[in-house]
Wavefront OBJ file of the C-alpha trace (Angstrom):
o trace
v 126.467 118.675 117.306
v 129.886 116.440 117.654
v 131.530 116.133 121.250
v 134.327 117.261 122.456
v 137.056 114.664 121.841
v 140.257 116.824 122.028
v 142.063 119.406 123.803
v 145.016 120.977 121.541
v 147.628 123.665 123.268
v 149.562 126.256 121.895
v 153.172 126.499 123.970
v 154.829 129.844 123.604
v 152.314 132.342 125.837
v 149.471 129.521 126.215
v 151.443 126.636 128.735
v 154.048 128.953 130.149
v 155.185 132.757 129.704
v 158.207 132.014 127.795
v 158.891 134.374 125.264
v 160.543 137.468 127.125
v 162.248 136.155 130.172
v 163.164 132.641 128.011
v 163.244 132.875 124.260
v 164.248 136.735 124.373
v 167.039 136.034 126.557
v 168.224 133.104 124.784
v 168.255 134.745 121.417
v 170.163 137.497 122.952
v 172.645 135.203 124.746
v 172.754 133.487 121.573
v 174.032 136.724 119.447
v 176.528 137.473 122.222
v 177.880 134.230 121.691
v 178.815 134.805 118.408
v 180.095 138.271 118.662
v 177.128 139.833 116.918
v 176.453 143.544 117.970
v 172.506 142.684 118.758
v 170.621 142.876 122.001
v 166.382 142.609 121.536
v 164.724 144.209 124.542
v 161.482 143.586 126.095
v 159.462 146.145 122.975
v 161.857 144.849 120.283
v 160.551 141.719 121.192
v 156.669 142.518 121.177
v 157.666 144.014 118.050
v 159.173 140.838 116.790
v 156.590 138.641 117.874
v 154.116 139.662 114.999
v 156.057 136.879 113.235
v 156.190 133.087 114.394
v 158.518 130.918 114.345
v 162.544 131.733 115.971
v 164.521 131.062 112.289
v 161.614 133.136 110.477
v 161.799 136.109 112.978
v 165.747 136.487 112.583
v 165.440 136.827 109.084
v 162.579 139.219 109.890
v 165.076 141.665 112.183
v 167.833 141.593 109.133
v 165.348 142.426 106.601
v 163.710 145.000 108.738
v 166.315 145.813 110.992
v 169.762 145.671 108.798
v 171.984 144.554 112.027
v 175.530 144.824 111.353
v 176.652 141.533 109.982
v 180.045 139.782 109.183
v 181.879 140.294 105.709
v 180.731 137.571 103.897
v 178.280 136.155 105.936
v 175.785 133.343 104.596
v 172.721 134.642 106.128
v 170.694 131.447 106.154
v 173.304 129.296 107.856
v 173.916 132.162 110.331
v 170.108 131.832 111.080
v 170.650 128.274 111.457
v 173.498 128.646 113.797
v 172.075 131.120 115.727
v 168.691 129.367 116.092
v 170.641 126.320 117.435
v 172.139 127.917 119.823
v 169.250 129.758 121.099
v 167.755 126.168 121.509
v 170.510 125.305 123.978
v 170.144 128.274 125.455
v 167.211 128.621 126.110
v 166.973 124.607 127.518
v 169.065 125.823 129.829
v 167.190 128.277 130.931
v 164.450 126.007 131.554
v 166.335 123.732 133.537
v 167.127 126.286 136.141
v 163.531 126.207 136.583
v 162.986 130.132 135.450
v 159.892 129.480 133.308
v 157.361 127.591 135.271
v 154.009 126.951 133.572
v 150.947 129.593 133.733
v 148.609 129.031 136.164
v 146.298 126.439 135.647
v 148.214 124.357 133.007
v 149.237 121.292 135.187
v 145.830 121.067 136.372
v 143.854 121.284 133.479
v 146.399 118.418 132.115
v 146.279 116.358 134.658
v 142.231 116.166 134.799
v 142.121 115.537 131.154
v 144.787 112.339 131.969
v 142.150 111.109 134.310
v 139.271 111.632 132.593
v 140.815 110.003 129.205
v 140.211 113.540 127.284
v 142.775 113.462 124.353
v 145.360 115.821 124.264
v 148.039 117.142 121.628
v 150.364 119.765 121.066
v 150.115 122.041 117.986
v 152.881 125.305 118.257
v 155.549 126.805 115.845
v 158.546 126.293 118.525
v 161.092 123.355 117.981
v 160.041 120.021 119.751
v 163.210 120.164 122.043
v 161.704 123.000 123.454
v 158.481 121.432 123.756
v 160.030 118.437 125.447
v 162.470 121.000 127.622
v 159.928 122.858 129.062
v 157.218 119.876 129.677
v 160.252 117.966 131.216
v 161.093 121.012 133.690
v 158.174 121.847 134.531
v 155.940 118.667 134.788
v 158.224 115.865 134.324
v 159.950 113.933 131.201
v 157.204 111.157 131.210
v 154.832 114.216 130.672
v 156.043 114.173 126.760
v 153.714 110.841 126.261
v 150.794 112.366 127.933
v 150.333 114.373 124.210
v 149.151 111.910 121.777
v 151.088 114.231 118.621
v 153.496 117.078 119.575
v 153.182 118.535 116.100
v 156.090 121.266 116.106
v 158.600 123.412 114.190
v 159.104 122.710 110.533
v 157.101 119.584 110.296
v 154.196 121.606 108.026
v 155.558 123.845 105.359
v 153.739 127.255 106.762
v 154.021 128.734 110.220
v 150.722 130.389 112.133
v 148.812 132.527 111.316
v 148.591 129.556 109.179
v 146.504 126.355 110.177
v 148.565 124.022 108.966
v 149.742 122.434 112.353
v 146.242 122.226 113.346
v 145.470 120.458 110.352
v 148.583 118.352 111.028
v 147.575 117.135 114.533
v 144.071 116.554 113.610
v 145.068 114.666 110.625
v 147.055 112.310 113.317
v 144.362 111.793 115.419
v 141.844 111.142 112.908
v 139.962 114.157 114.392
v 137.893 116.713 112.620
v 137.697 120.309 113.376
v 134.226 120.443 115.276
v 135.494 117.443 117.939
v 138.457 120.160 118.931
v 138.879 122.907 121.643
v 142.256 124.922 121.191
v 143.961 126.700 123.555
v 145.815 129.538 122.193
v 147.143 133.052 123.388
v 147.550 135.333 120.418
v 146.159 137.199 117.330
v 148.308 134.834 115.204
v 146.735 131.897 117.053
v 143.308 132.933 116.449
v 144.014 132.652 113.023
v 145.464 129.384 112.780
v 142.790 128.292 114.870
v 139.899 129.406 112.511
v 141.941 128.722 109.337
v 142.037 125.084 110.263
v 138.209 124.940 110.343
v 137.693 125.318 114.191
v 135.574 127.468 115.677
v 136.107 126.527 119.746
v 138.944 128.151 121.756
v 140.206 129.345 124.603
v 142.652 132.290 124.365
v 144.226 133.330 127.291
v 146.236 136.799 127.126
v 149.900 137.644 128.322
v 151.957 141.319 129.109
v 152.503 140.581 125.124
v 149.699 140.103 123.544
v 146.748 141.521 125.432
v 145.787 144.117 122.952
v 145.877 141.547 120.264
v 142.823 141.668 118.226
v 140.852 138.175 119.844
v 137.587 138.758 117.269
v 135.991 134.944 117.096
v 137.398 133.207 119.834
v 135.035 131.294 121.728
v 136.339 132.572 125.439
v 139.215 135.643 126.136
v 140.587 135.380 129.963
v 143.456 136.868 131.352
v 144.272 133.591 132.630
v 142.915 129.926 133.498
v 142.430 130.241 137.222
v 141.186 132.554 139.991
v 144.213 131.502 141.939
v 146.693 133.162 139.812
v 148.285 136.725 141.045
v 145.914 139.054 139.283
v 142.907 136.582 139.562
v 141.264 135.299 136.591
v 139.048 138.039 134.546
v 136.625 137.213 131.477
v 137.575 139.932 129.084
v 135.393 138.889 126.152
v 133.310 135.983 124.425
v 131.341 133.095 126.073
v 131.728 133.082 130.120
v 132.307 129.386 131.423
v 131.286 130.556 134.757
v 134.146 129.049 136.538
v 137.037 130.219 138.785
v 139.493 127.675 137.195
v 139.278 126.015 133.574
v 138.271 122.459 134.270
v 137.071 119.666 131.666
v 133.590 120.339 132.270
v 133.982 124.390 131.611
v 136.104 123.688 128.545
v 132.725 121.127 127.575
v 130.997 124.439 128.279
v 132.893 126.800 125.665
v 133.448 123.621 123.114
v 129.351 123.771 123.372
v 128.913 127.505 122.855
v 131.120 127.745 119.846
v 128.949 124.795 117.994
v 125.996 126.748 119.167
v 127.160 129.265 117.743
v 127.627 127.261 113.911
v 123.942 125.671 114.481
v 122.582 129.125 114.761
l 1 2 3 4 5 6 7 8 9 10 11 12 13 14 15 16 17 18 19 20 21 22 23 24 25 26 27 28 29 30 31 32 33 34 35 36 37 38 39 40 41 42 43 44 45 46 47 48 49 50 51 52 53 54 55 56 57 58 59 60 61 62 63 64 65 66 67 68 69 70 71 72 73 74 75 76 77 78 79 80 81 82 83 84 85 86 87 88 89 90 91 92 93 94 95 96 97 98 99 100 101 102 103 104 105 106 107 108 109 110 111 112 113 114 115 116 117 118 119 120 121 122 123 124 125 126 127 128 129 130 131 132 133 134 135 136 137 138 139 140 141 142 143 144 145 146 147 148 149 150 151 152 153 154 155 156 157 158 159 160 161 162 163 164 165 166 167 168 169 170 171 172 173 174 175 176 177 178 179 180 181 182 183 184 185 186 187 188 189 190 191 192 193 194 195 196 197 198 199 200 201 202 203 204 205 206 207 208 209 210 211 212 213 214 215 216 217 218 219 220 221 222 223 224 225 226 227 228 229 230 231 232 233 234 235 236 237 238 239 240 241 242 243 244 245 246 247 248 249 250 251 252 253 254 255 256 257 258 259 260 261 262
C-alpha cells in the first residue's frame, strides 16, 4: 500500500468561499464595466457553476442564455476582455480582505510545512488568482509553499476532466495512489477519480452541497469543529477528528487504499 506523499487542493470552494461574494461579483462588475446589460445573481450563478473554468462559463451564458450583445461583436475576444477584467476585479476584491480562507485551510497548510508533507495546487482558476488570494489571505511568500500551482489553461481540458491532476503529479514525479485531494464539488470528484486517485477529501459549500459526492473517500461540511456551523461528517470514511490534521488526512489516504486492496 504506497504512503501518503502529497496533499493537492482545489481553490474555488475548497481554500476559500470565493465564487459568489468574489468571482460572481467580479464578473458582474466586469459586464458593467463594459456597458453590457448582464447582472448573474446568487442562482444564476449555482446555475453557472455546472461548468468550470471563468472564459468557458461566459461562452456557456451566450450560448444558453443569448444576452444582448454589441453589433458586431467578436465573441471570443469579448470573452477575453471580459475575463481580464474580472481578474482585476476580482484581485481587488481580495485585497480588501472580503474572501478570507475556509476554516481550517491555514492550519492544515501550515502543519504540512512543518512536517515536510508536499503540497501543490491543482484548480481551473487563473494563477493570478491563485497567487491573489494566497497573498491576501496567508501572505505572498505563501505562493512557494506549493511545489506546482498547476492552473488555468496550462492542460488542454478543464474538470470534470483530470488533466490538472495528471499535470501536477506528472511535476512531482508522483503517482496517483501517493495523493490525497482536497476538492469541494461534483466536478471535482470527477477529476479526482479520472486522474486515477481514489483518496479525497471533499468539503461542501451553500453551492454545492447537494452535489452528487458518490466515491469520495470523506464528505464534511467543513475541516474544523471551530467553524460557525461546526464540522459534520455527511458521508464516507469518518477520520474521527474535530479538525483535519496530517495524521487524519493519513487516516482517509489509508481508507481509500483499503478500499482498492479489498
Amino acid at each position: 500500500m504506497p504512503d501518503l506523499k502529497a496533499l493537492l487542493f482545489d481553490v474555488d470552494g475548497t481554500l476559500a468561499d470565493t465564487e459568489r461574494d468574489g468571482h460572481r461579483v467580479a464578473f458582474n462588475r466586469a459586464f458593467t464595466d463594459a456597458g453590457l446589460d448582464w447582472h448573474w445573481s446568487v442562482e444564476d450563478y449555482g446555475w453557472l457553476l455546472q461548468v468550470t473554468g471563468g472564459k468557458e462559463r461566459m461562452h456557456f451564458f451566450i450560448e444558453q442564455r443569448k444576452p444582448p450583445l454589441p453589433a458586431g461583436v467578436d465573441i471570443h475576444r469579448l470573452v477575453i476582455d471580459l475575463h481580464r477584467a474580472k481578474t482585476g476585479h476580482y484581485t481587488r476584491l481580495l485585497g480588501e480582505g472580503r474572501i478570507p480562507l475556509r476554516p481550517g485551510i491555514q492550519r492544515l497548510l501550515a502543519e504540512a510545512r512543518e512536517q515536510e508533507m508536499r503540497i501543490a495546487i491543482a484548480t481551473t482558476t487563473t494563477p493570478e488568482n491563485v497567487t491573489a488570494l494566497l497573498g491576501n489571505t496567508i501572505g505572498p511568500e505563501s505562493v512557494d509553499w506549493f511545489e506546482v500551482i498547476g492552473a488555468g489553461d496550462v492542460v488542454p481540458h478543464k474538470k470534470p476532466s483530470g488533466d490538472i491532476y495528471r499535470y501536477v503529479m506528472e511535476k512531482m514525479d508522483l503517482s496517483p495512489g501517493e495523493c490525497l485531494a482536497f476538492e469541494d464539488s461534483e466536478n471535482g470528484v470527477l477529476a479526482v477519480h479520472d486522474a486515477g486517485i481514489r483518496a479525497m477529501i471533499i468539503t461542501t459549500n451553500g453551492y454545492t452541497a447537494d452535489h452528487d459526492f458518490d466515491g469520495a473517500t470523506t464528505v464534511i461540511d467543513t475541516l474544523c469543529a471551530d467553524a460557525q456551523p461546526p464540522k459534520h461528517l455527511l458521508a464516507g470514511f469518518d477520520p474521527q477528528t474535530d479538525c483535519i490534521d496530517i495524521a487524519a488526512a493519513r487516516r482517509v489516504h489509508a481508507a481509500a487504499q483499503a478500499t482498492l486492496v479489498n
